[in-house]
C-alpha positions in Angstrom: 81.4 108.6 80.1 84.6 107.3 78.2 88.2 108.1 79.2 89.8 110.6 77.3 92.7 108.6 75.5 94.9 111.4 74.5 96.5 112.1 77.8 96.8 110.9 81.1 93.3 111.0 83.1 92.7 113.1 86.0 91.4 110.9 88.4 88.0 111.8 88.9 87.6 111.5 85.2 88.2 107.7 85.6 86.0 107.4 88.9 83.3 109.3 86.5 84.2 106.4 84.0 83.3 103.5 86.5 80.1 101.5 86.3 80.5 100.7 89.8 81.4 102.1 93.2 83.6 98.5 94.1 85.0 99.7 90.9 86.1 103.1 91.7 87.5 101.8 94.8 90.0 99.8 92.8 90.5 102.9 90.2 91.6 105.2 93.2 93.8 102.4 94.9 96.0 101.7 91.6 95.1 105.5 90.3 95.2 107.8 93.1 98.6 109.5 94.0 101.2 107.5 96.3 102.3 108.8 99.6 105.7 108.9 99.7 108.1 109.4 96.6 111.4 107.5 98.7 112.4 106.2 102.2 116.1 104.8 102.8 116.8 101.6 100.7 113.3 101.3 99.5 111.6 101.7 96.2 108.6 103.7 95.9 105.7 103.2 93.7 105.2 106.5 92.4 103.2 108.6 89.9 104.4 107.4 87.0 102.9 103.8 87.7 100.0 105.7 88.5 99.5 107.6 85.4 99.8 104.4 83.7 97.1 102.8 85.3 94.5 105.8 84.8 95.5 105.8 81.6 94.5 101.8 81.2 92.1 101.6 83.7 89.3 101.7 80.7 90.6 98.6 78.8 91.3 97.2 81.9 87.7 96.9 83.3 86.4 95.6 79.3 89.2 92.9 79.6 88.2 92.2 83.9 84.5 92.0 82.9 84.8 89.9 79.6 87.0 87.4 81.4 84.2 87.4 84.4 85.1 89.8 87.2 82.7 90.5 89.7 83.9 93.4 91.2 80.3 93.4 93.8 82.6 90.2 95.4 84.7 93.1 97.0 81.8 93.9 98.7 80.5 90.7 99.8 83.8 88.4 101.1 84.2 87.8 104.4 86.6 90.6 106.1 86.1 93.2 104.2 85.4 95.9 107.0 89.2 95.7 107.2 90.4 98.2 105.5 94.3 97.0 105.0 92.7 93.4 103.7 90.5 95.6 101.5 92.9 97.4 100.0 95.4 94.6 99.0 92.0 92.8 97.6 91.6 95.7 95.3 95.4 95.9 94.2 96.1 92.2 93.6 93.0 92.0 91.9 93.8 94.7 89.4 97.1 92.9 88.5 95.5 89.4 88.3 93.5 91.1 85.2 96.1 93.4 84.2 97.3 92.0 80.3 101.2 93.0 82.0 101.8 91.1 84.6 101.0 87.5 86.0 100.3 87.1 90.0 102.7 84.4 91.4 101.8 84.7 94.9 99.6 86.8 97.2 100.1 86.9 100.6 102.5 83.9 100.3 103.2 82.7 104.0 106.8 81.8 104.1 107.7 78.9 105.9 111.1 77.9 107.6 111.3 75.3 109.9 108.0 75.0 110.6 107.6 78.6 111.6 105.8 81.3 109.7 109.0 83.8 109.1 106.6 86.9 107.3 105.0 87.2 104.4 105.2 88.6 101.2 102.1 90.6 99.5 102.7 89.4 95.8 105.1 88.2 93.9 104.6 89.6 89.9 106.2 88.4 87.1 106.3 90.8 84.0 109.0 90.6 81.2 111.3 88.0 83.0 111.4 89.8 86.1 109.7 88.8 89.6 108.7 92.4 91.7 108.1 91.3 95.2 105.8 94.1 96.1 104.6 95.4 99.6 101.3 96.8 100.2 100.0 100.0 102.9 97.3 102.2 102.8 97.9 104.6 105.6 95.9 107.6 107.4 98.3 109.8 109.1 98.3 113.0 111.0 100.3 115.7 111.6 101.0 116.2 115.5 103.1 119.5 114.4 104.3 121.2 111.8 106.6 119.3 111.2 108.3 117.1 107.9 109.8 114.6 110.5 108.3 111.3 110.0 108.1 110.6 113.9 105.4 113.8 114.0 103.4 112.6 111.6 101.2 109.8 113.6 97.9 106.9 112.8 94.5 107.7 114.6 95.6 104.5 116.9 98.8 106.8 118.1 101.1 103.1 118.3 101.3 103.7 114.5 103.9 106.6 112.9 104.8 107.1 109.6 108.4 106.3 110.3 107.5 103.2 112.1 106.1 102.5 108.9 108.7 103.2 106.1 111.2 101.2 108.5 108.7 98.0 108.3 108.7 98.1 104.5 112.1 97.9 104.5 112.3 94.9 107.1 109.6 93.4 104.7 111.3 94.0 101.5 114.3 92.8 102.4 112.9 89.6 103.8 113.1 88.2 100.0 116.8 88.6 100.5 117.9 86.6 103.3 119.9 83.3 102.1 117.6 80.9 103.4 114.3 82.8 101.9 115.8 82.8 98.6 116.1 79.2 98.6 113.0 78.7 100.0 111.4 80.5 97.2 113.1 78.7 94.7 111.7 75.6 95.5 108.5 76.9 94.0 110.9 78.5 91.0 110.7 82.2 92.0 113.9 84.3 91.6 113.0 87.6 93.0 115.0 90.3 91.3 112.8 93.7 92.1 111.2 95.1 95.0 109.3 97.9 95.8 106.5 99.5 98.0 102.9 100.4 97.0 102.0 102.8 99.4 98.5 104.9 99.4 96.3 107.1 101.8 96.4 110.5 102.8 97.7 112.9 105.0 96.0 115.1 107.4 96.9 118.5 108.7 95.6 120.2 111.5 92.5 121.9 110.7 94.3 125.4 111.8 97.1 124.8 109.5 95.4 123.2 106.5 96.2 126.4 104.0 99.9 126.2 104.6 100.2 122.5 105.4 103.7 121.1 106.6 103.6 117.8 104.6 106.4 114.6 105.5 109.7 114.7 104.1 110.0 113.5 100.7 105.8 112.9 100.5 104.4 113.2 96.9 103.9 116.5 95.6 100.2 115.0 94.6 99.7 113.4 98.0 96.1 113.2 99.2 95.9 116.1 101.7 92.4 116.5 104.1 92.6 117.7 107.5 92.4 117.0 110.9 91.0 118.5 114.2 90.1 117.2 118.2 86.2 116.5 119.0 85.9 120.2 121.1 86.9 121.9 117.7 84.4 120.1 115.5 81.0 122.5 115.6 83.7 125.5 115.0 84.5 123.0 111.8 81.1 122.3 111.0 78.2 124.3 108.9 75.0 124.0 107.9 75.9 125.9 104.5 77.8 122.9 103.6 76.3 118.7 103.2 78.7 116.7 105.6 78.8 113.1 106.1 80.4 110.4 108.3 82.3 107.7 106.1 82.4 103.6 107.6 85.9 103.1 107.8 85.5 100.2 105.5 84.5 102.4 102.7 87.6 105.1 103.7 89.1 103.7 100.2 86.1 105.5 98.1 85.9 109.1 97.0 81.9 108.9 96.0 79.6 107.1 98.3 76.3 105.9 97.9 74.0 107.9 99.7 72.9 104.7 102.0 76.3 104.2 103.1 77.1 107.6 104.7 76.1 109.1 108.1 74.3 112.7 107.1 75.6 115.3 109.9 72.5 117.2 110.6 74.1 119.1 113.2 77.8 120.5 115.1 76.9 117.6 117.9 75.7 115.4 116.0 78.8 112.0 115.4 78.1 108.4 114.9 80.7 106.8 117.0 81.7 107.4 120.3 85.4 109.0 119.9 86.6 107.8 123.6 86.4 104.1 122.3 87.0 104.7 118.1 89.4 107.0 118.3 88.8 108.7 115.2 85.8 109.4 112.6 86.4 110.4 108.8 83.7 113.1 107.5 83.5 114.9 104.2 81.9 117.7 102.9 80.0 116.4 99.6 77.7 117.2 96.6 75.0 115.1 95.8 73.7 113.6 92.6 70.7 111.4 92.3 71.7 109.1 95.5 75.3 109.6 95.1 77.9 111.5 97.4 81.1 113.1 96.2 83.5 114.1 98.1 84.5 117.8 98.2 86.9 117.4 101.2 88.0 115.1 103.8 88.4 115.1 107.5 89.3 112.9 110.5 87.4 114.3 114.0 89.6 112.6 117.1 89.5 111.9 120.5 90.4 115.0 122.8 92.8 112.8 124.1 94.9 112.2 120.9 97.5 111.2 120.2 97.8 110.7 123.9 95.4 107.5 123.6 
């Protein structure tokens, strides 16, 4: 199936589009909605920039697969049941074949005084400019209803969404600081943008999922699924519907092939123990041939969270 060229994509049209699941995962990490539209003092990657790259994503796999992309290598390098490591793999790889912009650095340590000071997630040249960009992909649930970032928490409760937002400021403005300028310059970069590339989805309690309380200033697109406690699963769960457990390394995919989900037979029936995982994603899906697509999303937690 072709991309329509005539207007911007939905993006399940450009999912459809991809020969590949590794490359679906990289449509719907440069092509899904972002998070957040703004935080204080830090730029947000937003819809726009997504639009644009479900609009190119077509000519952007001919030109990643004529110049010898391997998008299976996703699949196969070492780490890749990390999801954060995942993502930024599937990011920085779009821009290293993206005809727009030229990767300087990813994941550039910086060094000063023989101690590691942070580190920046690329550096990306296009028209003259250098974009030091920060990377999140981010599952967060809403303890009330609530917009307040504090309230809106990771399955490992030490995580918050405001905890967050602060960071990628810290990070941003680590390219700023006199003595990281000039040690960046010594490799000839002169940053002069920043910004935040920020994806996931938010989860609201299963009780409040038809009128959900999103965060403050969250994308009106945002990715919304929902959430509920272990005890309230089977009142969740039913056998009119096709649910499946999702590997949290694979939390970045929409459609799933079928030998990579958990089928959930049964109300009782999870396939990790919640006291020690904390959390497990499920989805109610369609399926065609040996392929799963997601109809909705859900986290199942711990009876104990956000306590621990």
């Amino acid at each position: 199936m072709a991309i329509p060229h005539n207007w911007t994509p939905p993006l399940d049209d450009v999912i459809e589009a991809c020969s590949t699941l590794e490359l679906q995962e990289i449509a719907w990490c440069v092509g899904s909605p972002t998070l957040m539209e703004s935080s204080p003092g830090v730029k947000h990657v937003g819809e726009r920039e997504a639009e644009a790259a479900r609009m190119g994503f077509e000519a952007w796999m001919e030109r990643a697969i004529s110049k010898g992309y391997d998008p299976n290598s996703i699949e196969r390098e070492s780490g890749n049941q990390r999801l954060g490591r995942r993502f930024e793999r599937c990011v920085s790889d779009w821009f290293r074949y993206h005809p727009d912009w030229v990767v300087k650095a990813a994941n550039h340590a910086v060094q000063l005084d023989n101690r590691t000071t942070g580190e920046i997630d690329l550096l990306l040249a296009q028209d003259g400019a250098l974009l030091h960009l920060e990377l999140a992909v981010k599952f967060y649930l809403s303890t009330c209803a609530s917009a307040d970032w504090k309230t809106w928490v990771g399955i490992n409760p030490v995580d918050c969404l405001n905890t967050k937002l602060n960071k990628f400021k810290t990070q941003l403005d680590l390219s700023t600081r006199p003595e990281v300028i000039t040690h960046l310059e010594q490799f000839g970069w002169k940053i002069n943008r920043w910004a935040a590339w920020m994806k996931g989805w938010f989860f609201e309690h299963y009780q409040r999922i038809t009128n959900p309380v999103l965060p403050l200033n969250a994308s009106a697109n945002c990715n919304v699924g929902w959430w509920c406690h272990e005890k309230d699963w089977p009142e969740i769960w039913t056998s009119a519907g096709d649910w499946v457990a999702i590997a949290p390394h694979h939390w970045l995919r929409v459609r799933h092939d079928a030998n990579d989900v958990m089928t959930l037979a049964n109300a009782t029936e999870l396939p990790i123990n919640l006291s020690k995982k904390r959390g497990c994603m499920v989805a109610m899906v369609e399926r065609e041939d040996d392929i799963c697509k997601e109809i909705m999303r859900g986290i199942v937690v711990s009876d104990r969270w956000p306590i621990g």
